[in-house]
C-alpha positions as protocol buffer text, in pm:
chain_id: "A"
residue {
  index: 1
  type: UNK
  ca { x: 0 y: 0 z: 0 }
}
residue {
  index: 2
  type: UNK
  ca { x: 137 y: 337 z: -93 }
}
residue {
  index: 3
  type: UNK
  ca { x: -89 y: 665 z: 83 }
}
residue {
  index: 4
  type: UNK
  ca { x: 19 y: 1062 z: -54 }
}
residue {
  index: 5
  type: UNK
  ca { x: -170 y: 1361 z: 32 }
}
residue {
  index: 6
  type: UNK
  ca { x: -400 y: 1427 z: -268 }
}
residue {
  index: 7
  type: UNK
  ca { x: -227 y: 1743 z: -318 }
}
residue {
  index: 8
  type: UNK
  ca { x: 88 y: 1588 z: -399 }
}
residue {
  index: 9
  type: UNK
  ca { x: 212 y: 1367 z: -655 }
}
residue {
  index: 10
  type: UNK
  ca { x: 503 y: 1177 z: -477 }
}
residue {
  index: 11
  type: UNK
  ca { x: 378 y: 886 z: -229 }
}
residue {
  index: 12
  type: UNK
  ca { x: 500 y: 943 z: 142 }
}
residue {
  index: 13
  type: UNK
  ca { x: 433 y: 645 z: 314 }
}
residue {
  index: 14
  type: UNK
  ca { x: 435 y: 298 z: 231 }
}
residue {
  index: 15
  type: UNK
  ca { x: 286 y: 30 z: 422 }
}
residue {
  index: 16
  type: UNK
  ca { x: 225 y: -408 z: 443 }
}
residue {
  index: 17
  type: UNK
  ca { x: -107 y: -564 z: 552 }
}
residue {
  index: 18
  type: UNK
  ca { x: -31 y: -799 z: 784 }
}
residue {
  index: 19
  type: UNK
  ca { x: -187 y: -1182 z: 754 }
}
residue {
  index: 20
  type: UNK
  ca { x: -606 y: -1092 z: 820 }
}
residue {
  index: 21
  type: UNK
  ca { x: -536 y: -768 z: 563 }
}
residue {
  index: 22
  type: UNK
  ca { x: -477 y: -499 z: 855 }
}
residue {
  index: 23
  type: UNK
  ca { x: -247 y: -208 z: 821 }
}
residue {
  index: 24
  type: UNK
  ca { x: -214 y: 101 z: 1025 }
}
residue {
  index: 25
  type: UNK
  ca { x: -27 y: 434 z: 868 }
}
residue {
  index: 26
  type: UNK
  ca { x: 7 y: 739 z: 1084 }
}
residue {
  index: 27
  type: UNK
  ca { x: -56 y: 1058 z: 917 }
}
residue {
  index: 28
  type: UNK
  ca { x: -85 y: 1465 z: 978 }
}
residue {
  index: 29
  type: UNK
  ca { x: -463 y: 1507 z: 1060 }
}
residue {
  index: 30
  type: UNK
  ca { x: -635 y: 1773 z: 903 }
}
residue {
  index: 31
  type: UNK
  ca { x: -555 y: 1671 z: 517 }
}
residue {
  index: 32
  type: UNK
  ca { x: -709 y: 1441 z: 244 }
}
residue {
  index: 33
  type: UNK
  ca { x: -498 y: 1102 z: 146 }
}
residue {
  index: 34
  type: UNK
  ca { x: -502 y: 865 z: -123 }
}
residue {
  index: 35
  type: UNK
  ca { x: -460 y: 509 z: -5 }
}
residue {
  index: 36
  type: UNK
  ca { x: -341 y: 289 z: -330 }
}
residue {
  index: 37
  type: UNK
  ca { x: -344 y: -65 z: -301 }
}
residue {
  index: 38
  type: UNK
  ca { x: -160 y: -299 z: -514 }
}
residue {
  index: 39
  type: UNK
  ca { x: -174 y: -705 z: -495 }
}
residue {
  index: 40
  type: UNK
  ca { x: -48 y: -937 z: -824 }
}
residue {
  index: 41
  type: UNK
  ca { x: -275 y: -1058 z: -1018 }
}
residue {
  index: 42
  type: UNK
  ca { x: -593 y: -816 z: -881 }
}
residue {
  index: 43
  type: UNK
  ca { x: -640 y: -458 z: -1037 }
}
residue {
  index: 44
  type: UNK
  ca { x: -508 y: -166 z: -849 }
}
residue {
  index: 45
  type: UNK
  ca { x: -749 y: 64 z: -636 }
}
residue {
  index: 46
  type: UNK
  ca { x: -711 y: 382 z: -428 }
}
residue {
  index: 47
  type: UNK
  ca { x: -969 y: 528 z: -243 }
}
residue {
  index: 48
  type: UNK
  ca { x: -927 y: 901 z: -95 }
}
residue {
  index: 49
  type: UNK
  ca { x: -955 y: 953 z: 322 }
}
residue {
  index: 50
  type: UNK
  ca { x: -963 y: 1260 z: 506 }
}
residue {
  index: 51
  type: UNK
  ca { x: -796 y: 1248 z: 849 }
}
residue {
  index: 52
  type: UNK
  ca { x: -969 y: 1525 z: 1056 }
}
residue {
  index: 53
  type: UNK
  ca { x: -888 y: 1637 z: 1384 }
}
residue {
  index: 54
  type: UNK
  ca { x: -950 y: 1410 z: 1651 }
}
residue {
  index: 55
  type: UNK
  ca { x: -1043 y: 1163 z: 1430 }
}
residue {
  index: 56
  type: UNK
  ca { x: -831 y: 833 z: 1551 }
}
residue {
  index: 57
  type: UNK
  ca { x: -908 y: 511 z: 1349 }
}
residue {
  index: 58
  type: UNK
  ca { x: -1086 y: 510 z: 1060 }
}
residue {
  index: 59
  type: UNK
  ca { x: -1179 y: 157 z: 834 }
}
residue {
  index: 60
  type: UNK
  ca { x: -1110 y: 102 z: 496 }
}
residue {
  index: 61
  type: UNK
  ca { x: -1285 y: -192 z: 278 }
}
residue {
  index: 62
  type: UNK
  ca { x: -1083 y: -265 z: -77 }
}
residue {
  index: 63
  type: UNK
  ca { x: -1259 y: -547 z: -246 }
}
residue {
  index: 64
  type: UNK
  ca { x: -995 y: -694 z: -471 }
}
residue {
  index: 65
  type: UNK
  ca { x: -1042 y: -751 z: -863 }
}
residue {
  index: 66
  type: UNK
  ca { x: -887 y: -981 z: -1065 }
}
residue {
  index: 67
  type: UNK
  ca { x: -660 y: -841 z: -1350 }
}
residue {
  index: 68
  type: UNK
  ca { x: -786 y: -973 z: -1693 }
}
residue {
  index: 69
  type: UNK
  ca { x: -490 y: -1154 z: -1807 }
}
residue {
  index: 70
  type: UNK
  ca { x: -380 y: -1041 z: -2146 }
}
residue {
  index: 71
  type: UNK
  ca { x: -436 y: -723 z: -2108 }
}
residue {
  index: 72
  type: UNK
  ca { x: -120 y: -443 z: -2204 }
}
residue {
  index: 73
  type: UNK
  ca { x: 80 y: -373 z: -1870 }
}
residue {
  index: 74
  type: UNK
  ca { x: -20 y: -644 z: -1678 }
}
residue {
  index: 75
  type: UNK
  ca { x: 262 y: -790 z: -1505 }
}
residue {
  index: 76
  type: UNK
  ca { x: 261 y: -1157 z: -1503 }
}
């Protein structure tokens, strides 16, 4: 998993689920993140998270897709 503040192109942190798929990141509260997730063989997916103030945990869901195989940059 890679997360960057929406406003910025580089990714800042990068982080591993562990074996039940849980991760934690910590991150400056009061901007917007996009969490990308990338697995071989499923599709990437990102989904954008705002981490207001005072705001401690929040849960994420990613519901994996498999790549179509064949396709042009699919890693194999």
């Amino acid at each position: 998993m890679r997360i960057r503040q929406t406003s910025q192109k580089k990714f800042r942190w990068e982080t591993y689920t562990n074996s039940r798929g849980e991760f934690a990141v910590r991150v400056p509260e009061g901007n917007e993140y996009e969490v990308v997730v990338q697995a071989k063989s499923f599709k990437e997916q990102s989904q954008t998270v705002k981490a207001d103030a005072g705001t401690v945990q929040q849960r994420l869901s990613f519901r994996l897709d498999p790549a179509t195989p064949g396709k042009a940059g699919d890693k194999k």
